[in-house]
N, C-alpha and C positions, 0 to 999 in steps of 0.2 A: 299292286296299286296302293292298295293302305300299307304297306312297308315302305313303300317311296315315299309318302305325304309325311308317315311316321321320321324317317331319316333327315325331310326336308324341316322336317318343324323342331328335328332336335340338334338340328345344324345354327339356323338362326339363334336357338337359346342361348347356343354357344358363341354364338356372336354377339347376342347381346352380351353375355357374362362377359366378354373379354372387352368390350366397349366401356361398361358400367367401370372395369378396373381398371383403365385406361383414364377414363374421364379423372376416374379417383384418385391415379397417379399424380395428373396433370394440374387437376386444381383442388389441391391439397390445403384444408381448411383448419385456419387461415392462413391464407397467401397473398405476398407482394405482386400485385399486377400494374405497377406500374409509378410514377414517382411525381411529387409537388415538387416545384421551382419556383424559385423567385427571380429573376434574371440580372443577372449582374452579381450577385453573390451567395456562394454556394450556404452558407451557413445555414440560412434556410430549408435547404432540400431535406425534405421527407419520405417516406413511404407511405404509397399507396395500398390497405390493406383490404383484402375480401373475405367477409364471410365466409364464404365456400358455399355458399345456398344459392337455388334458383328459385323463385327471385328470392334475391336478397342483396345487400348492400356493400358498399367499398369505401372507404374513406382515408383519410387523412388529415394533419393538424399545421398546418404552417400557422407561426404565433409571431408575434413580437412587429406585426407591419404597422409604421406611427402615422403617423395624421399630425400635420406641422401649418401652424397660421401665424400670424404676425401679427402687432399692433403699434401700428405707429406712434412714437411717444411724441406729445405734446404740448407743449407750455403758450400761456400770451398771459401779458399783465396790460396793463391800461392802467395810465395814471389820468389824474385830472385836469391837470394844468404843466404847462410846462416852467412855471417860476412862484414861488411864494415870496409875499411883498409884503414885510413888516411895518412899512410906513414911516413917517418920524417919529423915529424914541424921545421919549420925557425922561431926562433922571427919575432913575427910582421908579419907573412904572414899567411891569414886564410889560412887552410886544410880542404877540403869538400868531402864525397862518400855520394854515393847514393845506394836505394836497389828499387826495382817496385813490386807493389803488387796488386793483380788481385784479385776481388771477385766477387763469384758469390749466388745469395741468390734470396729463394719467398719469403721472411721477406715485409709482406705489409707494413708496412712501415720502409724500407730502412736499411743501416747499418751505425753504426757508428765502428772506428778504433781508438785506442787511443795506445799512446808509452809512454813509462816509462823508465826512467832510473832506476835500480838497488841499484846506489849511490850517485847520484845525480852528478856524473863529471868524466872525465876520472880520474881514481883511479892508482897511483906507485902500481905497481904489488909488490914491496918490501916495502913499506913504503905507508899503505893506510892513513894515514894525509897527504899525498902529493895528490893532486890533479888540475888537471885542470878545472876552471870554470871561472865562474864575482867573485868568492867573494874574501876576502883578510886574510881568518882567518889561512890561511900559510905562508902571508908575502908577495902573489903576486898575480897580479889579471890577469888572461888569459880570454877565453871565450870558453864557448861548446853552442852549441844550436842544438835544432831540427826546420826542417822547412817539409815542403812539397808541392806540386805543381801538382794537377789533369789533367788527360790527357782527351783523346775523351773520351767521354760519351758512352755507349754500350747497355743503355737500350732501348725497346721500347715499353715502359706504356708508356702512355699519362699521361703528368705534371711530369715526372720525373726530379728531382732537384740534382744536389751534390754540395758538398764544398770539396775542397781540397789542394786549395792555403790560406796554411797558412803558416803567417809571420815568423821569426826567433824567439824561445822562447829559452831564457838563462834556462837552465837546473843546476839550482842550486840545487836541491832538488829532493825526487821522487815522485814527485803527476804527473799521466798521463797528458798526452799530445792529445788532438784531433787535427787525421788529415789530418780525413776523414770522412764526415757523407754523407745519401742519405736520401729521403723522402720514396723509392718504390723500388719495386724487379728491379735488371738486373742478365744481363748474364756473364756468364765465357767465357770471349774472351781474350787469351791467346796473342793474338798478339800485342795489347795493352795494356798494363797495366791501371788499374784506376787512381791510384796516385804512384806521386815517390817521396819516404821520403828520407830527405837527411841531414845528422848529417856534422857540423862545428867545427872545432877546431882553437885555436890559442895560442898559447905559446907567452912566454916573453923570454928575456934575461936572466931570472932569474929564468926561469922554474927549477925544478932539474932533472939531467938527470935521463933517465930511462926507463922500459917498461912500456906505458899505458893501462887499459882498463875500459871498461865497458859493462856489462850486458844490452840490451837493453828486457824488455818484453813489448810483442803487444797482444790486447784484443780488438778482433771481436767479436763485438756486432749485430746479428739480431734481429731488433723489430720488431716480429710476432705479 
């Protein structure tokens, strides 16, 4: 009887022993039990790696998964008028209007505004060889010019810059005019304007009478 219990109990040991070196065969520490994906592209796949402990842990590292948002770029300017009226010139006494122009842009970096004359001078509405500007090639010399001059500032980026006081440019010609640039995004703050462009005129004595004008075009540039 105790030689049977004895035989039964040294049978099982030996089942354990052979279980225990089984298990240790099988989950051999550390071991790959299995694998991370990404689906669609393998580059990602990794191994899943196990401690070899009960309990204990398995892991793996998939890296490099991005995270992608978007932001719509956007500009608006707002001017204030749609014509400035110099009125009747006196020889010899400048005539000045102004218009204010608001912009608002995420252009990282900033915007620039340029103005152009059409014809390069206030042009005789009946006779376009007649014109007002510096030059003399009618027989008299007057002056037109653009100028501008920037108000408060309404961005709040950090290091935001602008320009907007520029001098008088005699507008003989039609190559633009800058005059207004910024480095960074601001906002649309209506109650201020950014800058106020302001067009001069001045006749002679010898102006020829008549109705003036000119075409002014402006080109808002955001550097995105």
């Amino acid at each position: 009887m105790n030689k049977t219990k004895t035989k039964k109990v040294l049978s099982m040991l030996a089942v354990g022993a052979i279980a225990t070196t089984q298990l240790a065969s099988v989950f051999a520490a550390p071991s790959t039990i299995g694998t991370g994906i990404v689906t669609g592209d393998a580059s990602f796949d990794t191994n899943i790696i196990w401690d070899g402990n009960f309990p204990g842990t398995a892991s793996g590292t998939i890296s490099g998964i991005k995270v992608n948002a978007q932001v719509a770029p956007t500009l608006n300017t707002t001017f204030s008028a749609k014509e400035i009226n110099l009125g009747l010139l006196t020889a010899g006494v400048t005539a000045s209007g102004s218009i204010d122009i608001e912009v608002g842009t995420n252009a990282a970096n900033g915007v620039t505004i340029t103005a152009q004359s059409a014809s390069g001078g206030l042009t005789n509405t009946s006779n376009a060889s007649l014109q007002i500007n510096s030059l003399t090639t009618d027989g008299t010399a007057e002056s037109y010019t653009f100028e501008s001059a920037k108000n408060l500032e309404d961005s709040t980026v950090a290091g935001f810059a602008s320009n907007g006081d520029y001098t008088a440019a005699e507008m003989n010609n039609t190559t633009p005019v800058v005059i207004y640039n910024t480095n960074k995004p601001e906002l649309t703050e209506l109650t201020n304007a950014d800058v106020t462009f302001k067009v001069s005129a001045t006749s002679n004595a010898q102006t020829a009478a008549g109705d003036y004008q000119d075409t002014l075009n402006f080109v808002v540039t955001g550097n995105f």
